[in-house]
Structure formats: structure tokens, C-alpha cells
C-alpha positions as CSV (number, residue, x, y, z in Angstrom):
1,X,-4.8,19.1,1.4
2,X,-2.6,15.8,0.9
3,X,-1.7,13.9,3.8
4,X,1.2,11.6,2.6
5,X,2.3,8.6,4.4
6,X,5.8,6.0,4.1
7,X,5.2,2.3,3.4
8,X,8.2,0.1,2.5
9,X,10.2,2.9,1.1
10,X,7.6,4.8,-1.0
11,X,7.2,8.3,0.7
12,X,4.7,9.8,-1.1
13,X,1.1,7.6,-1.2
14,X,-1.7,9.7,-0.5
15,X,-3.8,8.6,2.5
16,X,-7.6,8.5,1.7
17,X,-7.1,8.7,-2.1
18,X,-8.9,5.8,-3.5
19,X,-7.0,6.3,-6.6
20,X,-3.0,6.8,-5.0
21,X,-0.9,7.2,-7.9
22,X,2.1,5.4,-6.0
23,X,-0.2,2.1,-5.4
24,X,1.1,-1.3,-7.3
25,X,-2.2,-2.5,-9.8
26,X,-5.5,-3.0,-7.9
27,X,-4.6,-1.1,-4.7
28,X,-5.7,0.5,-2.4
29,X,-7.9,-1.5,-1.0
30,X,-10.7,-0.9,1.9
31,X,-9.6,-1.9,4.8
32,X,-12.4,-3.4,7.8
33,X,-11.5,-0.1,9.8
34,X,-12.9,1.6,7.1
35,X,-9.2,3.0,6.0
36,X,-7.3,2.0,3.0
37,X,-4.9,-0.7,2.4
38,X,-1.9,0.9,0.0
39,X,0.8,-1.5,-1.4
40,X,4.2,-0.7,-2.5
41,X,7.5,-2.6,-3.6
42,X,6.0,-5.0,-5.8
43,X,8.4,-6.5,-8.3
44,X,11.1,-9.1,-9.8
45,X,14.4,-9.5,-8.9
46,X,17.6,-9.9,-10.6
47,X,16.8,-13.4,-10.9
48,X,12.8,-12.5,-12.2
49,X,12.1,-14.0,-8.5
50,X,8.6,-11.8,-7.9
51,X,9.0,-9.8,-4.4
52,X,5.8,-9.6,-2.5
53,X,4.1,-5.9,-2.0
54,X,4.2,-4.4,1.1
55,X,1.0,-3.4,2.2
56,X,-0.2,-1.0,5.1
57,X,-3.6,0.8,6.2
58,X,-3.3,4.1,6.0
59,X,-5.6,4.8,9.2
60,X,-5.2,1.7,11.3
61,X,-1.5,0.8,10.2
62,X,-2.4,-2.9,9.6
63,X,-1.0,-5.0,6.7
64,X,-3.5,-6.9,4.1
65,X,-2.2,-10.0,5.6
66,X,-2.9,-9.1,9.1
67,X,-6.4,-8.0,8.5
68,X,-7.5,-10.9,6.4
């Protein structure tokens, strides 16, 4: 069974799936809780301005940038 989890304002990553489908390029990551990292929202504006990914751990909730 899928458990599906909401980061940014993607619905349906896949918690524990190494592989998420929904995931921007080289995510998800491991997490140090032992989770993984999953990263949505990743692209350019109207003006080509890049928009960071949002990222969030699936088990401890944390963001890339707050565990690194």
C-alpha cells in the first residue's frame, strides 16, 4: 500500500519510494532520520527566473535545508 504525502502543492509523492515519480531530477534523497527527502515545484518563471524546489522529509517533516 501507498502512503501519499503534500509538499508545496504536489499531492501525490509516495512516502518511502526511493524512486517517487512526482520528485524534481535527483530526488529523493536520504534524509539523517533515515526518511526521505522529496522535492517538488522546481521550475522557471515567466521571466526564466529559476524557482527553488521545495523540499520535505517524508518521516521527520524537515526540509533539505534544515537538515544540512
Amino acid at each position: 500500500m501507498s502512503t501519499y504525502f503534500v509538499i508545496g502543492d504536489e499531492t501525490t509523492h509516495i512516502a518511502g519510494n526511493p524512486q517517487c515519480p512526482e520528485c524534481w531530477e535527483d530526488y529523493p534523497e536520504t534524509c539523517p532520520c533515515g526518511g526521505l527527502i522529496h522535492a517538488a515545484g522546481e521550475e522557471e518563471d515567466q521571466n526564466r527566473v529559476e524557482i527553488p524546489a521545495t523540499t520535505r522529509c517524508a518521516r521527520c517533516g524537515l526540509s533539505e535545508e534544515e537538515v544540512h
